[in-house]
C-alpha positions as CSV (number, residue, x, y, z in Angstrom):
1,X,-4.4,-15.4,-11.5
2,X,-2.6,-13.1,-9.3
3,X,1.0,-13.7,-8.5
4,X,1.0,-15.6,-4.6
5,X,4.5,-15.1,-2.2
6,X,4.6,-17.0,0.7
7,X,6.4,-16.7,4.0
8,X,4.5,-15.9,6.8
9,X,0.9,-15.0,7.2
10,X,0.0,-11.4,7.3
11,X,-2.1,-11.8,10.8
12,X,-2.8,-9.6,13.4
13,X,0.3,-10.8,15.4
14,X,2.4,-10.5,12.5
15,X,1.4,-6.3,12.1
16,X,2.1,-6.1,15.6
17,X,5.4,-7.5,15.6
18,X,6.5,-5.3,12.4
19,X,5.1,-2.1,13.6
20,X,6.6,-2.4,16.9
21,X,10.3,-2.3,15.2
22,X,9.4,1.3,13.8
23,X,8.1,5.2,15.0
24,X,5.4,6.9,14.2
25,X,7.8,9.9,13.9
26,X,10.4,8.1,11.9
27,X,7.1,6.9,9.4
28,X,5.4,10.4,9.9
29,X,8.7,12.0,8.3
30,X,8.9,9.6,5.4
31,X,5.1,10.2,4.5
32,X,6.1,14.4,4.3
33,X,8.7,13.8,1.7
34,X,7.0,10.6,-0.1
35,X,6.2,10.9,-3.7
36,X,3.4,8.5,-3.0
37,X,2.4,11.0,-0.7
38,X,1.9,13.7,-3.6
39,X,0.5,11.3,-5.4
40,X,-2.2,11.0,-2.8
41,X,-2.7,14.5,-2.4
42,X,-3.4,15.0,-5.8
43,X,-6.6,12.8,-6.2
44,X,-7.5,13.9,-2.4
45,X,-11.3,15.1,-2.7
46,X,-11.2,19.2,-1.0
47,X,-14.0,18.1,1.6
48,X,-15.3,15.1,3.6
49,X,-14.1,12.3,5.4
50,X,-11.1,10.8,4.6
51,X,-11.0,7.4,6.0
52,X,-7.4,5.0,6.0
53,X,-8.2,1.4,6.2
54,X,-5.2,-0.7,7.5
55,X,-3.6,2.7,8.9
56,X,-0.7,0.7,10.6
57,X,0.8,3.5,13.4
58,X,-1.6,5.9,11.6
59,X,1.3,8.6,9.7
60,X,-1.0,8.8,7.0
61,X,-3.8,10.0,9.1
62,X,-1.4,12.5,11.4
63,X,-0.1,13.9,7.8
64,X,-3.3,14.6,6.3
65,X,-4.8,16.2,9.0
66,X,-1.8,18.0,9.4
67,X,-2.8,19.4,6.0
68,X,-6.0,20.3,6.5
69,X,-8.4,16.9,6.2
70,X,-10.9,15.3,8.4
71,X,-8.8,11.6,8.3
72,X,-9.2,9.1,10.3
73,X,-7.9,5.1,10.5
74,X,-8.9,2.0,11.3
75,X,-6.6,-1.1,11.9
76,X,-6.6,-4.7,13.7
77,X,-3.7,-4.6,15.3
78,X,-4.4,-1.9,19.1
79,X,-0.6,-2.1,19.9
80,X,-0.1,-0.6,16.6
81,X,-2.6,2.0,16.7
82,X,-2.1,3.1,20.2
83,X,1.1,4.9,18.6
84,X,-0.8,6.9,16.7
85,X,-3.3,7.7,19.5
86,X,-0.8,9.1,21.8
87,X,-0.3,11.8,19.4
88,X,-3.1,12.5,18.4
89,X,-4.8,10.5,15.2
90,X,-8.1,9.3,15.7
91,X,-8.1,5.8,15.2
92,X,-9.7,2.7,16.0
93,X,-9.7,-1.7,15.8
94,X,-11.6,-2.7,13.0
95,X,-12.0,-5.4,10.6
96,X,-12.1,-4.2,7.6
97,X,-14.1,-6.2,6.2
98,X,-16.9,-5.1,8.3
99,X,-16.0,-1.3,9.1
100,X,-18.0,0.0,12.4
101,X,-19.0,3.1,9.7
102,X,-22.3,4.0,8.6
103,X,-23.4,3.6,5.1
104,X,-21.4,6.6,2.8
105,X,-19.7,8.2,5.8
106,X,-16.3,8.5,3.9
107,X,-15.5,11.2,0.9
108,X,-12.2,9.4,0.5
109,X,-11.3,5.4,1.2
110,X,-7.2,5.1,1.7
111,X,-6.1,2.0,1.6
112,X,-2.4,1.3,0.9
113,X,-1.0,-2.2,1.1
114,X,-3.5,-4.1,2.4
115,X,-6.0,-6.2,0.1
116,X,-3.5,-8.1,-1.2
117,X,-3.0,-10.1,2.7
118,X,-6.4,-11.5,2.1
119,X,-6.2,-15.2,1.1
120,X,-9.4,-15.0,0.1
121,X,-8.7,-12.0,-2.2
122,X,-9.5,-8.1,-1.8
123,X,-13.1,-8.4,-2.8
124,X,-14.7,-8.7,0.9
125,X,-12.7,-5.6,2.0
126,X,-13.2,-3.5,-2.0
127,X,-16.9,-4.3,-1.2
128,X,-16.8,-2.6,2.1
129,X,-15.0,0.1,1.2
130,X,-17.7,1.2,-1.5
131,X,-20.2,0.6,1.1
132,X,-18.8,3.1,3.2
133,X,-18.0,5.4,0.7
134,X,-20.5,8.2,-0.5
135,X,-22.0,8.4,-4.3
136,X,-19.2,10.3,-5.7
137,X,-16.8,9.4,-3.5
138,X,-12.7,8.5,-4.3
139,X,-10.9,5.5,-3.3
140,X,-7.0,5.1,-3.6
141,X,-5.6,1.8,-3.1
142,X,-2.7,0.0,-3.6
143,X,-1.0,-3.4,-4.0
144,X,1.9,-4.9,-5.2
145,X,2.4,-4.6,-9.1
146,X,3.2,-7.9,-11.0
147,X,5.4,-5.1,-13.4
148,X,7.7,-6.4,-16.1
149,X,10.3,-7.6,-13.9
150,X,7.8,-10.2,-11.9
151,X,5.8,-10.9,-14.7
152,X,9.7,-12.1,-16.3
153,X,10.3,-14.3,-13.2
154,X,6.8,-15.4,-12.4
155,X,7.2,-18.9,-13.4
156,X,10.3,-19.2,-10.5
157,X,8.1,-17.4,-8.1
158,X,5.9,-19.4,-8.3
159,X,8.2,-22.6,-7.7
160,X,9.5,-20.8,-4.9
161,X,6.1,-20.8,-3.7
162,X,5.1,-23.6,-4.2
163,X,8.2,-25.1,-2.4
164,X,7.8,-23.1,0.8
165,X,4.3,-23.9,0.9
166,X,5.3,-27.8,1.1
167,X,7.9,-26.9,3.9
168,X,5.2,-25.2,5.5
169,X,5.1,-21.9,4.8
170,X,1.5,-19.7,5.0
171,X,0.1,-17.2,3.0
172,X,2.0,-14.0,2.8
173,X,0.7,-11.9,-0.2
174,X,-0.6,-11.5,-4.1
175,X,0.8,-9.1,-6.3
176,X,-1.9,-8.0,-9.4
177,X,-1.6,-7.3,-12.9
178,X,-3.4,-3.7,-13.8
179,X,-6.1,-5.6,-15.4
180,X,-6.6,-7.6,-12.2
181,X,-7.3,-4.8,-9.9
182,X,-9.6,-3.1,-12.6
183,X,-11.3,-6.4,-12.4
184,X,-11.8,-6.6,-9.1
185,X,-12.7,-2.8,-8.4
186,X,-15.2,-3.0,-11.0
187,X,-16.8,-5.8,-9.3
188,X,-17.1,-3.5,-6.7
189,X,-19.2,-0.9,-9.1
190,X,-16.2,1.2,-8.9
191,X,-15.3,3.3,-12.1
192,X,-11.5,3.2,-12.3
193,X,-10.1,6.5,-13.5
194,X,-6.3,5.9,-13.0
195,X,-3.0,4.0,-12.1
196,X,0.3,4.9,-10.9
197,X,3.2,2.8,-10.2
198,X,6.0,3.6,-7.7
199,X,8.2,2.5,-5.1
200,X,10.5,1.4,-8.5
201,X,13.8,1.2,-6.0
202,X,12.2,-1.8,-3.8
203,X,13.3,-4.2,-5.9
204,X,16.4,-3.0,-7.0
205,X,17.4,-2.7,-3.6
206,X,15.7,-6.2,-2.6
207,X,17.7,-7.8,-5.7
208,X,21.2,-6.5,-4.5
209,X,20.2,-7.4,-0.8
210,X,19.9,-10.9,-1.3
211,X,22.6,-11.1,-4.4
212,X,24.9,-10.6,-1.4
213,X,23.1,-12.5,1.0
214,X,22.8,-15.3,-1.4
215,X,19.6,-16.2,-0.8
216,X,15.9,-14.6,-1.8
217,X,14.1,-12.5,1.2
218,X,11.0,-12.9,2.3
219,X,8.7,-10.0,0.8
220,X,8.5,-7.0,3.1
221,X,5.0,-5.5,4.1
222,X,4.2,-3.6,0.7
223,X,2.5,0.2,0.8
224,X,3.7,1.0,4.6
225,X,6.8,1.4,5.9
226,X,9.4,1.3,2.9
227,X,6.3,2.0,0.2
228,X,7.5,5.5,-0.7
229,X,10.7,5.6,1.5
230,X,12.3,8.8,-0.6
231,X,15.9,9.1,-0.7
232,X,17.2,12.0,0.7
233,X,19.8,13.6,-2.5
234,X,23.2,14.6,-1.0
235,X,25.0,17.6,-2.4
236,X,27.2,17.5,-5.0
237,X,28.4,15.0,-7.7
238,X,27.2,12.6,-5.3
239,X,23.7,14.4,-4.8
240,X,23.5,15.1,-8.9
241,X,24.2,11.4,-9.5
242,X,21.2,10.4,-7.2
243,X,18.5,12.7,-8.7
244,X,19.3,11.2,-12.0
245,X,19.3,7.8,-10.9
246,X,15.7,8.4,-9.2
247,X,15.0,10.2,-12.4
248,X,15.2,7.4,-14.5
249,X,13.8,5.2,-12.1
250,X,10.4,7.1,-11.8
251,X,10.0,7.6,-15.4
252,X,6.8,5.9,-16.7
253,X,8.7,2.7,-18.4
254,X,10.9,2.1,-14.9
255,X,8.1,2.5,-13.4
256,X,6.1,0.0,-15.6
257,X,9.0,-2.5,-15.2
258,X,10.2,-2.1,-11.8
259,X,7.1,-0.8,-9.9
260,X,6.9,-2.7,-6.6
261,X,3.7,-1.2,-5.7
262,X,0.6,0.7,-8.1
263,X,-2.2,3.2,-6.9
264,X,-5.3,2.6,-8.2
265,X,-7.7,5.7,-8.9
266,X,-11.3,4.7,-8.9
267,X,-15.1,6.8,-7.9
268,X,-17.8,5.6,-6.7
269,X,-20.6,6.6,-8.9
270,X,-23.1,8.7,-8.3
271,X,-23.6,12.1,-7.2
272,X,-22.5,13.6,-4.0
C-alpha cells in the first residue's frame, strides 16, 4: 500500500491558492538550472508533441519550447494557467483524466507531481495518458518516493495520519515504493525502462524546518515548485563546501535514502 499524508486536499482551489503565491519567471528560472530538468531532457524524444499534464503556471512548457519542442500543458486550475498564457505557453483547463486530445497525439506525456493527489490512485489519469500517447511514445512522471528515510518512519506517518484524519483532515497525497509505480504503469501497458530519484535536500531541509519549529509541516506540493529547486554554489570555501554537500546528496545511495521525489521512465509499445 502506498504511503497516505494528509492535510488538506489537493483540489482545484487549493492549486489556485499555491500557484498564486509564486512567478512564472521566478519558476521559469528554477526549471533552467534544475537537475530534474536535465534529467528530462535526456529521455525527451527529438520530435513530436510534448504534452505536460498538471503544468501548474506552465515553466515546463515555456522552457521546453524555449529549447526547441512542440510542448504544450494542460491544468484545472485557469487562474494558474493564465500566467503562463500571458507569455506565451499554450495551455489549456483540462481534466486529466479525460484530456480534450485525440487518440496518440502526444510523442512525450510529462507529468511531474501529480498522480499521487488522486484519492482514488494514479490509474484513471496513467490510463489516459497512454491513450493519448502514440505507439512508441515516452512518458516521464513523477511522485513522491517512499525512500529509506519514509519507509524508516512509515509506521509514525501513518499515525500521524491517521490522527489528522479523525481531527478532520482530507486527503493530501501518496508517496510510492518503486515497485508501486512499476505496478501501476504496467497496468497501464507501459514498459518501464527507468527511475531516478532527486530532490534529496527536501527533506533535509523539511526535517530542520520543523526541528525548530517543533512541530511536523504539512507536505508541500511535490514535483513543482521546490521539486528541483537547485542551489545556487557561492564562491569560495563557502561555494566548495556546497558542491560537496550536493555531491553527496545526489549520489545514488542519498538519493535512494533521501529522495523526496523519483522519475519514472516508461514507452508506450509499439512502433511509431
Amino acid at each position: 500500500m502506498p504511503l497516505a499524508y494528509y492535510s488538506r486536499a489537493a483540489d482545484a482551489d487549493f492549486w489556485t491558492e499555491h500557484w498564486g503565491t509564486h512567478s512564472v519567471e521566478e519558476l521559469l528560472a528554477v526549471a533552467r538550472r534544475s537537475p530534474l530538468t536535465r534529467l528530462i531532457e535526456a529521455h525527451l524524444p527529438s520530435r513530436g508533441l510534448v504534452l505536460e499534464a498538471g503544468c501548474g503556471l506552465g515553466q515546463y512548457v515555456l522552457h521546453l519550447r524555449e529549447r526547441g519542442h512542440r510542448a504544450v500543458g494542460a491544468d484545472w486550475s485557469l487562474e494558474a494557467l493564465r500566467a503562463g498564457t500571458r507569455l506565451g505557453a499554450p495551455l489549456a483547463v483540462m481534466d486529466l483524466r479525460a484530456l480534450a486530445a485525440r487518440d496518440g497525439a502526444a510523442a512525450c506525456y510529462l507529468s511531474l507531481g501529480v498522480v499521487e493527489h488522486d484519492p482514488a490512485g494514479p490509474a484513471a489519469i496513467v490510463a489516459e495518458a497512454a491513450r493519448v500517447l502514440a505507439p512508441g511514445g515516452v512518458l516521464l512522471l513523477s511522485v513522491p518516493y517512499w525512500n529509506g528515510v519514509r519507509r524508516l518512519f512509515a509506521h509514525w506517518v501513518a499515525r500521524d495520519g491517521r490522527r489528522t484524519r479523525a481531527e478532520g483532515g482530507q486527503f493530501y497525497q501518496f508517496a510510492f515504493t518503486r515497485a508501486e509505480v512499476r505496478a501501476f504503469l504496467e497496468a497501464a501497458g507501459f514498459r518501464v525502462r527507468a527511475f531516478h530519484p532527486y530532490d534529496p535536500a527536501r527533506i533535509v531541509r523539511g526535517a530542520l524546518r520543523s526541528r525548530r519549529g517543533g512541530a511536523v509541516a504539512a507536505p508541500s506540493p511535490a514535483g513543482k515548485s521546490a521539486t528541483a529547486r537547485a542551489t545556487t554554489a557561492g564562491g569560495g570555501a563557502r561555494g566548495a563546501v556546497k558542491r560537496a554537500l550536493r555531491g553527496v546528496l545526489y549520489s545514488p545511495p542519498a538519493l535512494r535514502l533521501l529522495g523526496h521525489m523519483i522519475l519514472a521512465v516508461a514507452v508506450k509499445p509499439g512502433a511509431r
